[in-house]
N, C-alpha and C positions, 0 to 999 in steps of 0.2 A: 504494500500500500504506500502510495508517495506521501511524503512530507508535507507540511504546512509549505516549506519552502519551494518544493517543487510544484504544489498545486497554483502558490502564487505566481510562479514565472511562466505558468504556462499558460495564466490568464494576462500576465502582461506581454506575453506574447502574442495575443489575439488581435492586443492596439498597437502592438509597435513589434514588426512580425522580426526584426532583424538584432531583437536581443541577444547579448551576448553573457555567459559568465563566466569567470575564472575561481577556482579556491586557491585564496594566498594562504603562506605558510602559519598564519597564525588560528587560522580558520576562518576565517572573514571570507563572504564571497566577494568578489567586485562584480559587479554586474554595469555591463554597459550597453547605452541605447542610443545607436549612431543615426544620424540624420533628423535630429529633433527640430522641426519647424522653427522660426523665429517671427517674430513683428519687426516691421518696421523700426529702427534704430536701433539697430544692432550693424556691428560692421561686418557680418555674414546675414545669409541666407538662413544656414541652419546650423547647428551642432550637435557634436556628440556629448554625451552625459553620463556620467558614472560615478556611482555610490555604491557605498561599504554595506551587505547585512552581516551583522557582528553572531558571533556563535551563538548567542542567545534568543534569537530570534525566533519566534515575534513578539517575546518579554521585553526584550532588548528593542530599545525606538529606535528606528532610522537619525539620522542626522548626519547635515551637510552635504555637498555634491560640489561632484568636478566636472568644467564644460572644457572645451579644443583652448589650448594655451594662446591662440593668438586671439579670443572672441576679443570684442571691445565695444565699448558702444559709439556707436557711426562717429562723432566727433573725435575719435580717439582715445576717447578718454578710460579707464578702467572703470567694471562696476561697482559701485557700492556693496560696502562687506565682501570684496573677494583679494583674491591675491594667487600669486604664482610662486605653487603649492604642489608639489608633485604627487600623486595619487598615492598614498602607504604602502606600503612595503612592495611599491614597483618604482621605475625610474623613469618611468611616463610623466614629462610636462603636463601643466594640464592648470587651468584655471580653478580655483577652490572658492567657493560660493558657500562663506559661516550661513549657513541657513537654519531657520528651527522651524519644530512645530509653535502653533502659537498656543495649543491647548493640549492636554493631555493627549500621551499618545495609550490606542486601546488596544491591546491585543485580537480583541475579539470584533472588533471593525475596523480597524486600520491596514492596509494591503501593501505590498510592493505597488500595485498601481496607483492607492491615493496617496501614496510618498509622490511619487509620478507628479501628480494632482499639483502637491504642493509646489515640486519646481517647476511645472508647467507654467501656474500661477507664479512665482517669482521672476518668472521669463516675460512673462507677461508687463513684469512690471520694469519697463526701458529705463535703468535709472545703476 
């Protein structure tokens, strides 16, 4: 019988069919979702995105995400709360976005996809 973890990657595979995961040595997965849409002022089109689910999962909340090390917002500028952060325990460049939940995270409704949800929404917001 699959895991919590694989029943969730196989539903965020249904919205973003070209998921990829890796297990790093600590146990963490990195899961990454190449070709994420963008709006308008961004100085790409779209990116890739990738977050840590930590061994404890889905006790364990998600937190933060890394987009393509060159994103920026169309003026150049860097975004708010990120930094050039190379993704843990690989040697992938990669933009780091401190992001949080704004409210308790719930095990028992919270998915790989609405983590999704939330960086969608942070994407959303050009700044």
């Amino acid at each position: 019988m699959p895991g919590v973890l694989d029943m969730q990657l196989e539903q965020l595979r249904e919205r973003f069919a070209d998921v990829q995961t890796r297990q790093l040595p600590s146990g963490t997965t990195l899961v990454t979702v190449p070709g994420l849409r963008l709006p308008e002022g961004w100085s790409r089109s779209s990116t890739t995105i990738r977050f840590i689910v930590p061994p404890g999962y889905p006790f364990a909340q998600l937190d933060c995400f890394w987009a393509d090390p060159d994103l920026l917002l169309a003026h150049g500028g860097p975004p708010q709360n990120s930094a050039q952060t190379p993704v843990p325990e690989t040697v992938e460049p990669a933009t780091w976005f401190s992001w949080h939940l704004t409210g308790p995270w719930n095990p028992n409704r919270d998915t790989l996809s609405t983590w999704m949800n939330v960086i969608i929404d942070r994407m959303r917001q050009v700044q």
